[in-house]
N, C-alpha and C positions, 0 to 999 in steps of 0.2 A: 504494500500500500504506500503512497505518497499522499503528500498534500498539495494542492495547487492554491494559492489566493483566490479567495471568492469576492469579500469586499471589508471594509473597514468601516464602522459604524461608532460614533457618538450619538449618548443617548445623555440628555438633559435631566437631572432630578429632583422633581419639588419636593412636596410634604413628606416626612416620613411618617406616619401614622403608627405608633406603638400598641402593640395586642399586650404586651405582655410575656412574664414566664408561666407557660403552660407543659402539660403534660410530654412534649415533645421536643422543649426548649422556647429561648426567648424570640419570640415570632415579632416580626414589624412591618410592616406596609408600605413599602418609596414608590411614590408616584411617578412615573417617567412622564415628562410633557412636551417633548420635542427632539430632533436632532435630524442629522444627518448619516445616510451613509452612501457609501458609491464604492463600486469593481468595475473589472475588468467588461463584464456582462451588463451590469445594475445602476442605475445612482437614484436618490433621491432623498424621503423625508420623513421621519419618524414622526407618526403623528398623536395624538393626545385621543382617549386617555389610554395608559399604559399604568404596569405596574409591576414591580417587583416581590411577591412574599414570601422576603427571608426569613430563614429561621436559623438562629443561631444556638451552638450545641453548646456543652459545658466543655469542651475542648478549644472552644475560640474558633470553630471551623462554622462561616454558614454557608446555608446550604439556597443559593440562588431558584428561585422558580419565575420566570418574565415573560408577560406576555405583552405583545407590541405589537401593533401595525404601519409595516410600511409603505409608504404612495412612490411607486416611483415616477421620476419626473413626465414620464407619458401616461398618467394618470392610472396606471394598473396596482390594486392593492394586494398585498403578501401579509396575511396575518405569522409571525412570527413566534415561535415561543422554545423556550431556553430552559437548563434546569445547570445546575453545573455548583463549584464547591469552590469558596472566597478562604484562603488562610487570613484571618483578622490578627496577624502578627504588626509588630513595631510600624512598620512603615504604612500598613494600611490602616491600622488606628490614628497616626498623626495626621493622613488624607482625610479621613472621614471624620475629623475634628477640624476641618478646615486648616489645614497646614499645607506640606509642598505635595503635588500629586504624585502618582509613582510610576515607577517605569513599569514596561513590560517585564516581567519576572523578578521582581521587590517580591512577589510573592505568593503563591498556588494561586491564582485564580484562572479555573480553565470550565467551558460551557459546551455544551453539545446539544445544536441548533435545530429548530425542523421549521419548515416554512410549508406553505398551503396558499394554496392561489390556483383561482379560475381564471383568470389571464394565457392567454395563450404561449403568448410571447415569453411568458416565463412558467410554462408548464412543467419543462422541467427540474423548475427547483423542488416541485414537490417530490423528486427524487432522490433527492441530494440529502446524503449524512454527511454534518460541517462541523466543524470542531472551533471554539476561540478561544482567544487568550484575551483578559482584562487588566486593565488597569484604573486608577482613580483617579479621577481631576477636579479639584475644587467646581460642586453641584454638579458633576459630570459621570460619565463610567465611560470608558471607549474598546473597543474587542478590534482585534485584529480575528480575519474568520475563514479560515482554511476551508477546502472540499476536500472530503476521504474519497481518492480514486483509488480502481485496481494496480497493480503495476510494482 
């Protein structure tokens, strides 16, 4: 298997809405309300509303679940959705306290993507098993997002 670039996406984050520590860990709600992404194949815009519900373990690992819709710029929509595992070590704790953002590999945060769309034009991403990498930016997240080919 390789990987090929699919596309790069920043995604904007409002409110974080707190559930709370519950039975399965401390759960919280971030709103996504905008951004961008563009590939090789794709570009356009991440549109509102979106949401994130993480759930954070007693290990400091949370556990990403995102659902997003994106419009791309010729108007075809790809509803999105993400499950994937953030390490909340040192460097992503000072980004998600508003401090400096982080690179790419500051720290495990890795997502595996599925898209869906009645678009023709992009039928076949409803194909496509994609893997990404995250990192944090003040109010932001942004994923670098591979395609698992054969090979």
């Amino acid at each position: 298997m390789k990987l090929e670039p699919l596309l790069t996406f920043t995604a904007t984050i409002g409110s974080n809405l707190p559930v709370g520590n519950g039975p399965y860990g401390n759960r919280a709600i971030a709103e996504v309300t905008g951004g961008r992404f563009e590939g090789p194949r794709l570009r356009g815009r991440v549109l509102p509303p979106g949401a994130d519900w993480v759930l954070v373990d007693a290990t400091g690992h949370g556990r990403v679940d995102v659902r997003v819709l994106f419009q791309t710029d010729d108007g075809a929509n790809i509803y999105v959705t993400y499950t994937g595992v953030l390490e909340l070590n040192e460097a992503a704790g000072r980004a998600l306290a508003g401090g400096p953002e982080t690179q790419f590999g500051d720290s495990y945060f890795v997502t595996q993507l599925r898209f869906e769309t009645g678009a023709s034009g992009y039928a076949w991403l409803n194909h496509v098993v994609a893997v990404g990498e995250g990192r944090l930016m003040p109010g932001q997240v942004q994923y670098r997002v591979h395609h698992c080919v054969p090979g």
